[in-house]
C-alpha positions as CSV (number, residue, x, y, z in Angstrom):
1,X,128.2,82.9,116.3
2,X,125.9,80.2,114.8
3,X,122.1,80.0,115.6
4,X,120.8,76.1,116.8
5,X,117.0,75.7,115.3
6,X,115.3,72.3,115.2
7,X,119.0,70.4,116.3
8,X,120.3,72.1,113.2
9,X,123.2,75.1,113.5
10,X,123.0,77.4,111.2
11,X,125.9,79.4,109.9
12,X,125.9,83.2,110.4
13,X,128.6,86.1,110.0
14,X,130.7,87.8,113.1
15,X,127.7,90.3,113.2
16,X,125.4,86.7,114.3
17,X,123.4,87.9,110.2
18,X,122.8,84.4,108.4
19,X,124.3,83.5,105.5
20,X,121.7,82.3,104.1
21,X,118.1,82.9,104.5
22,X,115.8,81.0,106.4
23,X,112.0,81.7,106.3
24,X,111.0,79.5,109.5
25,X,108.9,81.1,112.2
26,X,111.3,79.0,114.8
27,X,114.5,80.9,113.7
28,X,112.8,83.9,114.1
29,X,111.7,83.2,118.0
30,X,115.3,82.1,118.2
31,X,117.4,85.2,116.9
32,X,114.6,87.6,119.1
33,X,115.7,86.0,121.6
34,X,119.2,86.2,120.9
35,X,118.5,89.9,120.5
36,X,116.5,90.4,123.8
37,X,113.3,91.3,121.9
38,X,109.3,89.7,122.9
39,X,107.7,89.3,119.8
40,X,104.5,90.9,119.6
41,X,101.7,90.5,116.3
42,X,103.6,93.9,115.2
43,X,106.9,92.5,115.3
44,X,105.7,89.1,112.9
45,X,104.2,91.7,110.2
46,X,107.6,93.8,110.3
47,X,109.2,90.2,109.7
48,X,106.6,89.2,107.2
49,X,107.6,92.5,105.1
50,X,110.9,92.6,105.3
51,X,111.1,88.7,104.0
52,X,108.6,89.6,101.2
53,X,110.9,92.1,100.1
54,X,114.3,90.2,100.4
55,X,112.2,87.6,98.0
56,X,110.5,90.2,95.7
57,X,114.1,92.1,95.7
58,X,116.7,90.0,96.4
59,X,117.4,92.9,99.6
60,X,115.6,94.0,102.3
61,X,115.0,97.7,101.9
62,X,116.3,100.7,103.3
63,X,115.1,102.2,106.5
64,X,113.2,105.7,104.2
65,X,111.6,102.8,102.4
66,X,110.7,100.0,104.6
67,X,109.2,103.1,106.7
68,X,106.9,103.6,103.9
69,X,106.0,99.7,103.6
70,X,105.5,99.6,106.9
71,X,103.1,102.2,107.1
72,X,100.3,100.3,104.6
73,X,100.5,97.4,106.8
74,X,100.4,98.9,110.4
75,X,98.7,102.6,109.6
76,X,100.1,105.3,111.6
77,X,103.6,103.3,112.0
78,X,106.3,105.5,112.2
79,X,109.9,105.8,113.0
80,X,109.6,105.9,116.4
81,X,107.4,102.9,116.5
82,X,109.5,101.2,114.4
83,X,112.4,101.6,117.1
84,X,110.9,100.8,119.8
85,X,110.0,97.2,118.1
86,X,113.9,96.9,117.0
87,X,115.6,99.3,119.3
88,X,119.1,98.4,117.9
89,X,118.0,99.8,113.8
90,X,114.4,98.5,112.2
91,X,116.5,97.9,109.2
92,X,119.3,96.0,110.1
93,X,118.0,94.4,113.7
94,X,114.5,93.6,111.3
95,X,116.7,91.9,108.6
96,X,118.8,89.7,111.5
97,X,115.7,89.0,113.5
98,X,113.5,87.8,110.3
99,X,116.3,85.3,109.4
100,X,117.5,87.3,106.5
101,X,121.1,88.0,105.6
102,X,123.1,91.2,106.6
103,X,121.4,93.7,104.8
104,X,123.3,95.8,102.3
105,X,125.2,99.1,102.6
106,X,124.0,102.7,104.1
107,X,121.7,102.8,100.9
108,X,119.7,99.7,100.5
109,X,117.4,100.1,97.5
């Protein structure tokens, strides 16, 4: 499965993850879409996080922790809200949707 944004394809893994990341707000319209999502201002400051964290970290975090980011950017934010923006995992389906690569293992950091 490969992702086409701006005429360019870009290369993914059988779980549609890229391979590399890409920090353009196109790819992210582009994989929501792919996933069946509407973006809403929420959704952009989920993606926003999780991308400052794959640079700051080199990994997007694990679901306890990204909970905990979450909540100083979108007070009250909790799990529940975080599913219903990313239905499919907030950790995982957040990583794919903000253009990041396959997040790691059950234990992230």
């Amino acid at each position: 499965m490969a992702y086409v944004v701006d005429g360019n394809e870009l290369d993914t893994d059988e779980q549609g993850y890229l391979l590399e990341p890409d920090y353009g707000d196109e790819v992210v319209r582009v994989i929501a879409a792919a996933e069946g999502l509407t973006l809403t201002d929420d959704h952009w400051k989920v993606v926003q996080y999780l991308r400052d964290e794959y640079r700051e970290q080199g990994h997007t975090p694990n679901f306890r922790n990204m909970l905990k980011g979450v909540a100083e950017i979108l007070p009250g934010c909790d799990s529940k809200a975080l599913y219903d923006l990313f239905p499919m995992g907030p950790a995982k389906q957040g990583a794919k949707v903000a253009g990041l690569p396959q997040p790691l293992g059950k234990g992230g950091y």
